[in-house]
N, C-alpha and C positions, 0 to 999 in steps of 0.2 A: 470302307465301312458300308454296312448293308443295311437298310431301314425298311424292315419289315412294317408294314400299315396294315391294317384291320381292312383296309381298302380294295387289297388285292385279294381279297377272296370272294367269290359270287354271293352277294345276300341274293340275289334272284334263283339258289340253288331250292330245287325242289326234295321235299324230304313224302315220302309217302307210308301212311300208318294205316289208312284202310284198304275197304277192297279196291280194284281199280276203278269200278263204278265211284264208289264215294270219293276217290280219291281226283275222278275227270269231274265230278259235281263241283265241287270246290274248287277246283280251280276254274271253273264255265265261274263261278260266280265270282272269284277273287279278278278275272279278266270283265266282266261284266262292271265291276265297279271300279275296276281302273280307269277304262272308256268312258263312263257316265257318270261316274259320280256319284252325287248325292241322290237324282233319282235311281239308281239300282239299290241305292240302300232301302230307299221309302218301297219301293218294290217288293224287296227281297223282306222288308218289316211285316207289310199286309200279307205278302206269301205266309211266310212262317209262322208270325207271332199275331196275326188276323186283326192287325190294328192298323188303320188308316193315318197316317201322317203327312203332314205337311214340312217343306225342309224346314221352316220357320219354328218348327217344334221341332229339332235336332239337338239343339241348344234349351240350356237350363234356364231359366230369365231369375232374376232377383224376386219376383213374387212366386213363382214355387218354391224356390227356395227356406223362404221366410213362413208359405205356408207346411213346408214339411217342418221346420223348428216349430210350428203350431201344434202339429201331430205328434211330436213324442217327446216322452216324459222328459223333464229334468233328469233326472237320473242313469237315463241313457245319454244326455248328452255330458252329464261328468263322466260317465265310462269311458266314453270316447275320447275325450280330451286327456282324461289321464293314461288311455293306450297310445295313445296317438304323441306323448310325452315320450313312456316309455320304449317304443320302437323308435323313431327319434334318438336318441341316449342310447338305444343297444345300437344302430346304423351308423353312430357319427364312432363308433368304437373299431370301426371297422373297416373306416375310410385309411385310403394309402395317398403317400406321396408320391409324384415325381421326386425321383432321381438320378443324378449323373456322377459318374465316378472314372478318371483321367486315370490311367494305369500307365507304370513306368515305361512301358512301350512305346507308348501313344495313342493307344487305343483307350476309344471312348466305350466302356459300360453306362448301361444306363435304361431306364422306362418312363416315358413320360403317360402319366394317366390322365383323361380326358373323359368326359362324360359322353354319351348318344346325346346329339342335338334334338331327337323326339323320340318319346317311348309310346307307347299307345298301351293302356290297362283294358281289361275286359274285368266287370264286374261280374260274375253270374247275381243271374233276379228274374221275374217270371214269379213261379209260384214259391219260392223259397227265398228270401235275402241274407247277402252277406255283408254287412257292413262293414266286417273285419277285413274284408278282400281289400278294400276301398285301403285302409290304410296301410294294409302290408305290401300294398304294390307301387300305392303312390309316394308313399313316405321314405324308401329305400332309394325310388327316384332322385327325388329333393336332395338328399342328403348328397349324390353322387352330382349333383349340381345340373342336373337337364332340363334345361330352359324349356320344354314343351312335352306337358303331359296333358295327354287326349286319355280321358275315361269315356266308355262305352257302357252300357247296360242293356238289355230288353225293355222293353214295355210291360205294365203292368198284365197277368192274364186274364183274359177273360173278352178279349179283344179291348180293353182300356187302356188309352196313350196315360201316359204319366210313369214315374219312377217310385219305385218305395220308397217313401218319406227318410227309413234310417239312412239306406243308403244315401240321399241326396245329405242329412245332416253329417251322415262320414264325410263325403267329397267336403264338406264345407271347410268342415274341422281339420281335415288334414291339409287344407290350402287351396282344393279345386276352385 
């Protein structure tokens, strides 16, 4: 019997969608933050989005949190919770079992399903938010059982550190 793994095929495989300039850009900077870390991010943050950070602000704390549920209405946060319900209820509709099936031969059929031990979501935010991203990325997660979701966002525009309030109330509401 043969046991094909997700393992044997290169997640290091390059895939390229722009020009080869933008295409060596990203990769200069996906190797930049391999090497360094968290300062290439804070880097590449003030480069790009003109906001100065600190690692220590990488991370959400429980007082923005609390102060983004200050900023928006009740009524967004029933919407939320009630989408965030319903994709929930459509995802668990959706989930499969491991199976194994012994055939007169002796040969084993069969698939065992297994979640990604981390997914990483990308929020888009900047000058538009999507709070909706928030839970149809993390919420499909959860359901498929991946013990570690990293969401991401931009910085507010305008060179201001901080998240859009809804979006930090999505993340909350959907488990972040």
């Amino acid at each position: 019997m043969k046991i094909v793994s997700a393992r044997d095929f290169s997640l290091q495989r390059e895939v390229d969608y722009g020009t080869p300039e933008q295409n060596e850009a990203a990769r200069a900077i996906i190797r930049s933050v391999r090497q360094e870390g968290d300062a290439a991010v804070l880097r590449y943050t003030e480069s790009f989005d003109g906001v100065s950070l600190t690692a220590e602000q990488l991370r959400v704390t429980d007082e923005e949190l609390k102060s983004a549920y200050d900023k928006v209405e009740p009524s967004f946060i029933q919407a939320i919770q009630e989408a965030a319900e319903n994709i929930r209820a459509f995802h668990m509709k959706q989930k499969r079992n491991s199976w194994m099936d012994w055939q007169p031969d002796g040969s084993l059929l069969g698939q065992i399903i297994r979640p990604l031990q981390r997914v990483g979501v990308y929020v888009p935010g900047g000058k538009a938010a999507y709070p909706s991203s928030v839970l149809m990325n993390v919420i499909p997660a959860q359901v498929a059982g991946v013990p570690e979701i990293v969401m991401v966002t931009p910085p507010a525009t305008g060179g201001k550190a901080g998240i859009d309030p809804y979006t930090l109330v999505a993340a909350a509401e959907a488990g972040g």
